[in-house]
C-alpha positions, 0 to 999 in steps of 0.5 A: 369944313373937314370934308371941304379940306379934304377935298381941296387936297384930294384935287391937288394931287389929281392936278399934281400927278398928269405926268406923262402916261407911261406904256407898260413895257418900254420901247428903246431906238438909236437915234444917229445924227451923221446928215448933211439935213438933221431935224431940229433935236427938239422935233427928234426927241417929240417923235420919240415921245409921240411914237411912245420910245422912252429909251434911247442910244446915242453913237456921240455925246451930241450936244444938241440931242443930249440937251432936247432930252432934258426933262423928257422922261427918256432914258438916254444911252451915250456913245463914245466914238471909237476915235476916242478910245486911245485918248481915254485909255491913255489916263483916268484925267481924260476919262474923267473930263469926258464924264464932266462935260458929256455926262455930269453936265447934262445930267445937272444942268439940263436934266437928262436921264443918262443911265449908259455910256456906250463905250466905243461901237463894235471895237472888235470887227475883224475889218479893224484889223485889231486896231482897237483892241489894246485901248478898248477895254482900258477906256473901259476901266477909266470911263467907270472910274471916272463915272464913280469919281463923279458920284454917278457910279450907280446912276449910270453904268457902261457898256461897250456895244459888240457886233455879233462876229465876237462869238461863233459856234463851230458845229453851228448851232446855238449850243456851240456858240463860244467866244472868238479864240483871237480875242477870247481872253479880252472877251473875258476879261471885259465881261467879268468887269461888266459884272462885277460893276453891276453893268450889261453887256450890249450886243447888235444883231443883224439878220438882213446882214446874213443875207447880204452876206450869204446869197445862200441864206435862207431868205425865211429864217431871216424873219419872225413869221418865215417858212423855212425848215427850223433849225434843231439844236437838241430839244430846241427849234429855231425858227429865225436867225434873231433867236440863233444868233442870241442864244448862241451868245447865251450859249458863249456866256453859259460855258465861261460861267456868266449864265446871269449876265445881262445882255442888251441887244444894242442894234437890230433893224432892216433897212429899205434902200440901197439893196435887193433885199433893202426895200420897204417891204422886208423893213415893215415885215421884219420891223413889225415881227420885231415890235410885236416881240418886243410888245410881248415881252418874247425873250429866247429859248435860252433866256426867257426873260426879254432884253432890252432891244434898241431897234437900228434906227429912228431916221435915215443919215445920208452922211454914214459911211457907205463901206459896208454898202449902199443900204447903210444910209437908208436903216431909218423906221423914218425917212431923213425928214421924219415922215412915214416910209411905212406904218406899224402897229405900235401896240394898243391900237397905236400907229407910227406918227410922223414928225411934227413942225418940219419946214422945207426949202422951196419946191422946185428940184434941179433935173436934167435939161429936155435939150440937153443929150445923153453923149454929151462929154460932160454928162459922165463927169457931171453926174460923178461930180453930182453924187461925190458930193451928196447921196446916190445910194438910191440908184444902185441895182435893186434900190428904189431908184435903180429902175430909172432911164438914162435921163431920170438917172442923171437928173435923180444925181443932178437934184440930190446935188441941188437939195445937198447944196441948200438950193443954192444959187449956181448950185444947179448949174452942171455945164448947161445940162440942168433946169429947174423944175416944180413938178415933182420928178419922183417916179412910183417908188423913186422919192426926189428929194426936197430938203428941210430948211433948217433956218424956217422951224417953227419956234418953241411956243413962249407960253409955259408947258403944258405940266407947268401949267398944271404945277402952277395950278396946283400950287394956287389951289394949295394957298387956296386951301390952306387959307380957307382951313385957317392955315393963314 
């Protein structure tokens, strides 16, 4: 009876521990939310799980992400716009309703693993003009004030998100990297806080940025397996901007006497749309060098030890801004819908998976009627009217759609239109130059759109989990087994 006891008992804790397997090292993305057609967060947080992402940032406490993130085994990184910043550095009483109903609510209530609160995103841009730099680091302190007051002081740390433009070197090299004199003594003061509360500093590297900057960057340097003449700084040769750019910011923490501050590096990504050099081929060549590091554990001449590197991004958001230019829509390793742009090894055999369960209005797409003519009056309008009011990037010079003729241009506008609008009836009507269509228009790399129809998901199924199940099952064999060793 002894040995069946035991073996009872060895099978519950077989049954009792099918968690979720773990990779050994953890892959961390931004997940942005600014679409005119978001997926369903639930379908969001499964492509995560599927593509094996176990860290993940959010730029606002959406209620609908924070909640499908419940009991996912994902560790959630929360956004505070910068929008917020005055309100919060106005009093502590703010902050600390903000914790309550975008921290401590979910953490209790759903189950959701916030470890960070990203406090504001690139505060410091020159193209504020300085608008936030008295309320930053105040938010800063009350945010963390309320976090302890919510008894979630170790739990969850800060952090406020930097763009790389915090730091400069003057002899350009990565020894000489050193904070920004306009803001030096903030600079200070905030990563001295961030240390001593226990918390990283987060900071969003963009090399594809020095390109489009720079039309005399070398193209190479932007990648990890470029070819261009290495960059020689004292006993160290930098092959890429990545590594420069980041030990430059070692260098900066070095000099001030925060050799051992952490660092995360909060955004770094390619984009694949809406430039010459935004196309899916640098992505998967930048995205892909990126992931092998990350996989490997690969830190910087400065700081061997790896970051954390949450890659920019999971999905395309056809609703950003396009200020800083066409391309800021299109940073997504995901089309909008979850499908595949390109693939990548994700380490141990794995590959890219699409998303799962997205539904899609009806196939048909609104293009430029055949009797229809180019001097048309209305066709200038039309189009401008068309694209003020959905997503155009595509088109712009360089971009995969900026080949198309005439007509194709005017019908590519005229159906993103008709996609935005959800098919609506009249929503294909620009001053009888439109029709309607169902043969795919899309032209070699020129995708035209159909939108998901986010009434049409598929349902959560009703039959409990799969770990439920296993739970259940355990505890049976449990009063099973203690009857039959006279327990009862």
């Amino acid at each position: 009876m002894g040995h069946r006891c035991m073996l009872l008992f060895f099978l519950i804790l077989l049954i009792g521990d099918q968690g979720p397997v773990k990779t050994a090292m953890g892959l961390a993305i931004n997940w942005g939310t600014q679409s005119t057609h978001p997926l369903p967060p639930r379908i969001v947080v499964q492509l995560l799980k599927d593509n094996g992402f176990d860290k993940v940032k959010l730029f606002e406490a959406d209620p609908g992400a924070l909640k499908a993130l419940g009991n996912s085994g994902i560790q959630v990184m929360v956004g505070i716009p910068n929008e917020l910043l005055a309100p919060l550095a106005s009093g502590v009483q703010r902050a600390v309703d903000w914790v309550q109903q975008n921290v401590s609510n979910y953490i209790s209530k759903y189950g959701t693993d916030i470890r960070l609160v990203a406090v504001g995103n690139e505060p410091f841009l020159k193209t504020y003009k300085d608008k936030f730099l008295q309320t930053t680091f105040p938010a800063l302190q009350n945010i963390q004030a309320a976090l302890i007051k919510a008894g979630l002081g170790k739990q969850v740390k800060v952090t406020v998100p930097l763009n790389a433009d915090v730091y400069q070197s003057d002899s350009g090299l990565p020894s000489g990297g050193n904070f920004r004199s306009d803001i030096f003594d903030l600079m200070i003061s905030i990563i001295k806080f961030l240390r001593d509360s226990n918390a990283p500093l987060t900071i969003n590297i963009y090399p594809f940025l020095s390109l489009y900057a720079d039309p005399n960057f070398p193209v190479e340097f932007a990648f990890f397996n470029g070819s261009s003449a290495p960059v020689v700084d004292g006993s160290i040769s930098y092959t890429n901007v990545f590594e420069a750019n980041f030990d430059t910011l070692i260098s900066a923490l070095e000099k001030n006497g925060f050799s051992s501050m952490p660092v995360i590096v909060g955004e770094v990504g390619w984009p694949t749309d809406g430039d010459r050099n935004a196309n899916v081929d640098s992505a998967r060549r930048f995205n892909q060098g990126l992931m092998s590091r990350i996989l490997q554990r690969q830190g910087t001449p400065k700081r061997r030890t790896a970051p954390d590197v949450y890659i920019f991004s999971l999905i395309d958001e056809d609703n950003k801004s396009i200020q800083p230019g066409n391309f800021e829509r299109h940073w997504g390793v995901f089309n909008y819908d979850g499908s595949l742009k390109y693939q990548m090894d994700m380490g141990n055999g794995k590959r890219l998976v699409a998303a799962k369960g997205v539904r899609y209005l009806a196939r048909q797409w609104c293009v430029m009627s055949p009797d229809a003519s180019l001097v048309d009056p209305n066709l200038p309008n039309s189009i401008e009217y068309a694209c003020t009011y959905a997503d155009c990037t595509s088109l712009g010079y360089g971009s995969s759609c900026g080949a198309l003729d005439a007509k194709s241009n005017a019908s590519y506008a005229f159906n993103m239109y008709y996609q935005t609008m959800d098919q609506r009836k009249g929503t294909c009507s620009f001053s009888n130059l439109s029709v309607l269509t169902t043969l795919d228009p899309s032209k070699g790399s020129c995708r035209f759109e159909v939108m998901i129809d986010l009434g049409k998901h598929e349902k959560p199924s009703s039959s409990p989990p799969a770990r439920k199940m296993q739970i259940w099952a355990a505890a049976l064999i449990l009063v099973f087994t203690l009857s039959t060793c006279g327990a009862f």
